[in-house]
N, C-alpha and C positions, 0 to 999 in steps of 0.2 A: 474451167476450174473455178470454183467458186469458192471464197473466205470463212463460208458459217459452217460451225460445225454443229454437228446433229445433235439434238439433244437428247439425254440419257433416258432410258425407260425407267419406268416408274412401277412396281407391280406392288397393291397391297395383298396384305397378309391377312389373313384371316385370325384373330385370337377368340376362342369360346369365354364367354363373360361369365358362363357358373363356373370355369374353374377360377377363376379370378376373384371372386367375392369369398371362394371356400377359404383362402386362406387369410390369418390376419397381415395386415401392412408393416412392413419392415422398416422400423424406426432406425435408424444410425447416427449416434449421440457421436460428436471431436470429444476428444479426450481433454478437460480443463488445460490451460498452461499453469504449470508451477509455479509457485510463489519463489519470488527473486531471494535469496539467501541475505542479500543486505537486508531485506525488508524486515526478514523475520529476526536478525539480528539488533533492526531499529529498536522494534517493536520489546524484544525481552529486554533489552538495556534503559527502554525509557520506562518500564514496567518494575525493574529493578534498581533505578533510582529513588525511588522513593524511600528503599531505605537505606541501600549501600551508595556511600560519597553521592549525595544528592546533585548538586549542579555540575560535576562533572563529567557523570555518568551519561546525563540528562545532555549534555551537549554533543558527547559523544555518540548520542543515539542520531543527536540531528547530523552529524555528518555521517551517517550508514545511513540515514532516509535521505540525504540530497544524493549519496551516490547509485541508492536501490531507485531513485527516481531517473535519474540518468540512464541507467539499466536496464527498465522498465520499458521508456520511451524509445532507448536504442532497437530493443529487439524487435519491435514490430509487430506485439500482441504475442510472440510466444512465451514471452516470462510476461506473469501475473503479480500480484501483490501489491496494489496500489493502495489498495483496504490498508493493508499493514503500514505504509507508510504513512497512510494520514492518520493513522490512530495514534502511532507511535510520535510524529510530532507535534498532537492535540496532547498529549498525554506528557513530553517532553515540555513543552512551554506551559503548563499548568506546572509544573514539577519546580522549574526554574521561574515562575511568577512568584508562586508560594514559597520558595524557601528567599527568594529576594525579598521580598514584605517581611519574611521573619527577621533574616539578618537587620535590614533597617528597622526593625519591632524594638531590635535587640540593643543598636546601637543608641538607640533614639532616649531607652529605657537607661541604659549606661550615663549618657551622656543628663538625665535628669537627676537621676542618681548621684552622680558625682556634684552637680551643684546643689544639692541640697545637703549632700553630706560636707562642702564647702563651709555652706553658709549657716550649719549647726553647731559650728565648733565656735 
């Protein structure tokens, strides 16, 4: 008795190559993964900072994009929307840069204000 075992036959197949050029080649596209729900939540709230309650709108967006980013990373390529997150906190920190410059525009403008209307009396 011997240990090797036989090895399995092999037969090819014959395939005719003009049916194979007659038809065209079957493309099959995966279906996008959907954008994360935070993301797109980020995205309209730092979108809609700018004109309703500006910076705290605009912060509230960066905590739906740090959790759409969590989300994102968790799932493992099946939730999308990474686009949306980083638009939405380019678009957030512009939001909260500019109305920050305004508030000190404003206070700075107050505060020269009041000493010249000090020192006109």
């Amino acid at each position: 008795m011997s240990n090797q075992t036989p090895e399995p036959q092999v037969t090819a197949i014959e395939v005719p190559t003009d049916s194979i050029s007659d038809q065209p080649p079957v493309v099959v596209y995966a279906p996008a993964p959907g954008a994360s729900g935070n993301a797109i939540v980020a995205l309209v709230l730092s979108i809609t900072s700018w004109v309703v309650v500006p910076i705290v709108f605009a912060i509230v967006a960066l905590v739906f994009a740090h959790r759409a980013e969590k989300e994102i990373a968790a799932s493992n390529g099946s939730i999308g929307g990474g686009a949306f997150v980083t638009a939405s906190k380019i678009i957030a920190w512009i939001n909260i840069g500019v109305y920050a410059a305004l508030i000190i525009l404003v206070i700075i403008a107050l505060f020269f204000l009041t000493i010249l209307g000090v020192s006109g009396n």
